[in-house]
N, CA, C and O of each residue as an XYZ file, in Angstrom:
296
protein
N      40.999    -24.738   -126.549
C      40.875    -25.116   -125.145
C      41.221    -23.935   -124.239
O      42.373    -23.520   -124.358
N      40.735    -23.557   -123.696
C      40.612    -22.877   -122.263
C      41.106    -23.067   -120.990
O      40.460    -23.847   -120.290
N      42.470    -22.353   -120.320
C      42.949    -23.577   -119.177
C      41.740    -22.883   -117.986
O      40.904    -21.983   -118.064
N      42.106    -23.686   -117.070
C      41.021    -23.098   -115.844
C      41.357    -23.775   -114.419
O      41.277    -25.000   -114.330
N      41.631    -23.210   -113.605
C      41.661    -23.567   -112.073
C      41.113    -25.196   -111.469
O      40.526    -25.571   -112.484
N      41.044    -25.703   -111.026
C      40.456    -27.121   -110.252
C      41.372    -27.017   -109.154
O      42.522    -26.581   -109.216
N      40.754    -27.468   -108.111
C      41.128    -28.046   -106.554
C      41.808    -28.882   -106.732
O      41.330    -29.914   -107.204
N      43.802    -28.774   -106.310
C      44.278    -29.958   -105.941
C      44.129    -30.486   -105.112
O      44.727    -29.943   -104.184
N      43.437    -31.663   -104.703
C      42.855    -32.527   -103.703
C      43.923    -33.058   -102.895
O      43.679    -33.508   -101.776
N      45.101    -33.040   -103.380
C      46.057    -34.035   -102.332
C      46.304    -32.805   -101.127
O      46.092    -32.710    -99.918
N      46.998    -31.755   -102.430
C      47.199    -30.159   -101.265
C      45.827    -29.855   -100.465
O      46.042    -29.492    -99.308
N      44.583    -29.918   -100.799
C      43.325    -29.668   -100.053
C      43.291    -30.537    -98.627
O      42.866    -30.101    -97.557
N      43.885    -31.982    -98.885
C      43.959    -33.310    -98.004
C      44.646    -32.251    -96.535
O      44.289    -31.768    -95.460
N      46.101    -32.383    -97.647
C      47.104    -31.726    -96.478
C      46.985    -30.692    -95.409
O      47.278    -30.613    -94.216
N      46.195    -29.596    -96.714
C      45.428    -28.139    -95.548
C      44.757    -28.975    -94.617
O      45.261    -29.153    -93.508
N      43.908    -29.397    -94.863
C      42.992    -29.758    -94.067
C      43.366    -30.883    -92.848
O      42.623    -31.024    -91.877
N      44.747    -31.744    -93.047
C      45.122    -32.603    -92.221
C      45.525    -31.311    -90.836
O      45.080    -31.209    -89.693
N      46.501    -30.523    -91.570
C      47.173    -29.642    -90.616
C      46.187    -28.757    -90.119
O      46.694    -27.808    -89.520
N      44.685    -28.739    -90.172
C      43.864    -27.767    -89.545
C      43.449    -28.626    -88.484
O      43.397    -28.026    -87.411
N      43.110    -29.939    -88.424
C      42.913    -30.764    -87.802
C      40.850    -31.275    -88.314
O      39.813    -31.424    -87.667
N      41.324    -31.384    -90.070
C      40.427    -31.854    -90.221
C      38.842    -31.268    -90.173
O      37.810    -31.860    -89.859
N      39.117    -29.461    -90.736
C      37.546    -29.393    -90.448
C      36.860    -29.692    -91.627
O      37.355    -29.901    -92.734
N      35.152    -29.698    -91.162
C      34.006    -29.506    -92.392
C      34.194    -28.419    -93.154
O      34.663    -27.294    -92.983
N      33.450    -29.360    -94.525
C      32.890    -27.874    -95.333
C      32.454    -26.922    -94.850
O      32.730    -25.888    -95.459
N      32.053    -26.851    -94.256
C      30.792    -25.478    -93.446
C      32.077    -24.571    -92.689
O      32.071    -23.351    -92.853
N      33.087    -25.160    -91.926
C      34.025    -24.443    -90.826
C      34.922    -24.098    -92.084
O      35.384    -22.960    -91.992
N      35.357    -24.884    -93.429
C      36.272    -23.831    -94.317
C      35.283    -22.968    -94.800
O      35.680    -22.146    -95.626
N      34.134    -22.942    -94.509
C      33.431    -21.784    -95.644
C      33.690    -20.583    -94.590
O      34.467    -19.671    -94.872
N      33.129    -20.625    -93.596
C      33.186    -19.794    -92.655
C      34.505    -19.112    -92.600
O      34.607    -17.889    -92.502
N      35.799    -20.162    -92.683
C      37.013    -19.243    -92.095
C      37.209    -18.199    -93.577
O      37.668    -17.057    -93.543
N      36.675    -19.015    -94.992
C      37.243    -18.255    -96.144
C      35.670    -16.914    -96.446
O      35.527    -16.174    -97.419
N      34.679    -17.059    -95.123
C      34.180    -16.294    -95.582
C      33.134    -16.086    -97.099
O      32.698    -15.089    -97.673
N      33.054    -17.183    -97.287
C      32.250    -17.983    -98.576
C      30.966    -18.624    -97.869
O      30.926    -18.819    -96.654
N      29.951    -18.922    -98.720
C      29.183    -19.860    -98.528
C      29.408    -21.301    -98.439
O      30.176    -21.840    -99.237
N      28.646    -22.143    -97.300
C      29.005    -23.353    -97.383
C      28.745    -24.295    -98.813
O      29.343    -25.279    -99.250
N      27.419    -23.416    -99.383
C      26.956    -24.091   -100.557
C      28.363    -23.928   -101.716
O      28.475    -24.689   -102.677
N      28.938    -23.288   -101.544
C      29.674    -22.627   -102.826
C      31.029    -24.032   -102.717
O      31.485    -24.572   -103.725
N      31.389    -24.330   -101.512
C      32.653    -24.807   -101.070
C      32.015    -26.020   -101.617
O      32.217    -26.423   -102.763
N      31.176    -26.634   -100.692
C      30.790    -27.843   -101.140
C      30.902    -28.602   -102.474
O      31.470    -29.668   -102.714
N      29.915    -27.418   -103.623
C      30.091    -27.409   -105.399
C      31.205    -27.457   -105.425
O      31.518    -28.607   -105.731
N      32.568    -26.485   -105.186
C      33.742    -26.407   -105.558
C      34.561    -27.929   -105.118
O      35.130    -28.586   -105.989
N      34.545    -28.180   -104.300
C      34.969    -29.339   -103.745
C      34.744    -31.034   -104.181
O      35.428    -32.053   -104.090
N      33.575    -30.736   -104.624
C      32.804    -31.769   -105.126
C      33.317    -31.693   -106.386
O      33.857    -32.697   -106.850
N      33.256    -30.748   -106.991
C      33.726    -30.922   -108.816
C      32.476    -30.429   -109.775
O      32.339    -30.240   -110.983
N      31.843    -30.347   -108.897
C      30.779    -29.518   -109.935
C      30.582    -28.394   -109.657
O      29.423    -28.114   -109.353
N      31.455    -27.466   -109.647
C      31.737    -25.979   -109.974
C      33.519    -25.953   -109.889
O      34.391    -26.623   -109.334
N      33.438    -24.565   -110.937
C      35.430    -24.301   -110.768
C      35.340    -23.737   -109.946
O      34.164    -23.438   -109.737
N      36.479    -23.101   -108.770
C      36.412    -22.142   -107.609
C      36.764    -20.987   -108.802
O      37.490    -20.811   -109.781
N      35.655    -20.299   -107.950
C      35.816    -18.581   -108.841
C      36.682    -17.337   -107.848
O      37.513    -17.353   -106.939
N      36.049    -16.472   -108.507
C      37.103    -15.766   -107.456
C      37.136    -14.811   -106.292
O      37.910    -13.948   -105.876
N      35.780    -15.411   -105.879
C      35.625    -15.103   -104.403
C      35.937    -16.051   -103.437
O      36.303    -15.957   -102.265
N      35.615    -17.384   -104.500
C      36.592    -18.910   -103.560
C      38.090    -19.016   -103.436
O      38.801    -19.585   -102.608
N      38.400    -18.182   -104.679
C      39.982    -18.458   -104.660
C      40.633    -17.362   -103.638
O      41.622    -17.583   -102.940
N      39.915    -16.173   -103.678
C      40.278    -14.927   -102.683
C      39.849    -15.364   -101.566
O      40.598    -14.828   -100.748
N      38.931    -16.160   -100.868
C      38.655    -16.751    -99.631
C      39.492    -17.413    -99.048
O      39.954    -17.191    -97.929
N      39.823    -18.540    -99.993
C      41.309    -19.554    -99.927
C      42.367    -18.599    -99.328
O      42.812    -18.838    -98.206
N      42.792    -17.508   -100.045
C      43.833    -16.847   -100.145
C      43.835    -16.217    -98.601
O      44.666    -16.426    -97.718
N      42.494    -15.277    -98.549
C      42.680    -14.585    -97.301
C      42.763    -15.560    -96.240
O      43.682    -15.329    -95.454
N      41.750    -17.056    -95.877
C      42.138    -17.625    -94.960
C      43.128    -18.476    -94.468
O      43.447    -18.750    -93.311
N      43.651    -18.925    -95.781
C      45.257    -19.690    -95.515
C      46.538    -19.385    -96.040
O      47.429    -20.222    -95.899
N      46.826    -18.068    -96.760
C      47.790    -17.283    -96.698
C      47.818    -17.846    -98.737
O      47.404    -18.877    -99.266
N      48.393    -16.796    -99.247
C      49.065    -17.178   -100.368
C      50.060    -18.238   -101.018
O      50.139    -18.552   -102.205
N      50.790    -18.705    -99.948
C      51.727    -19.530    -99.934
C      50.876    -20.852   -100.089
O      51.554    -21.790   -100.507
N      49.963    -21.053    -99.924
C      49.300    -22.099   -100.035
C      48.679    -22.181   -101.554
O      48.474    -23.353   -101.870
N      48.307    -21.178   -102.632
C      47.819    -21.540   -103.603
C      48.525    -22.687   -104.768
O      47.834    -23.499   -105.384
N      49.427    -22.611   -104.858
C      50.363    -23.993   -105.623
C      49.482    -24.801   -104.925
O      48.407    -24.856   -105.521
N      49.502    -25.535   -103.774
C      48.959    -26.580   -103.205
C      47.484    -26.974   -103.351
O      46.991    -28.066   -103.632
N      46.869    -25.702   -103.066
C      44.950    -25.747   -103.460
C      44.541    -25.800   -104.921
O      43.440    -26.031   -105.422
N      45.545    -25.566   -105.390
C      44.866    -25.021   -107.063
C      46.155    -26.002   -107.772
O      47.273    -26.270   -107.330
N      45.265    -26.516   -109.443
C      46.414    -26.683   -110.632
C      45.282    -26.413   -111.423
O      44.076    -26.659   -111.460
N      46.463    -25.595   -112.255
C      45.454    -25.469   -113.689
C      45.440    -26.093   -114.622
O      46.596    -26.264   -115.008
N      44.235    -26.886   -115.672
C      43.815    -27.755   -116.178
C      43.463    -27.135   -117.649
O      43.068    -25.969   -117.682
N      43.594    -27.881   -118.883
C      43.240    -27.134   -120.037
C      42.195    -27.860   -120.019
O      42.402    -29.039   -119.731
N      40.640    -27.418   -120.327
C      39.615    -28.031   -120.441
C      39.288    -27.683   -122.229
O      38.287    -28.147   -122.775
């Protein structure tokens, strides 16, 4: 088994409560990603790679990755 990254959704909830709730399209934009890419990632049918995870990073600080991310043994 292979571990691998997935979106923690509760921490994703929270970012997103304290932004005041934007779209896919306005996090793609702030992380500088495609909207298509966020969407897949979000949805579950793609892992965030690592221009999503460096997007994450640059637009909501490091301190936030515990919260966006757990890693999963697939």
């Amino acid at each position: 088994l292979m571990p691998t990254l997935t979106i923690n959704q509760e921490g994703l909830d929270r970012l997103r409560a304290k932004l005041g709730k934007p779209t896919n399209d306005a996090l793609a934009r702030r992380m500088k990603v495609d909207s298509a890419t966020v969407s897949r990632v979000l949805s579950g049918k793609a892992t965030p790679g690592t221009r999503f995870i460096a997007g994450a990073m640059l637009a909501f600080g490091t301190s936030w990755f515990g919260e966006l991310f757990q890693v999963v043994d697939k």
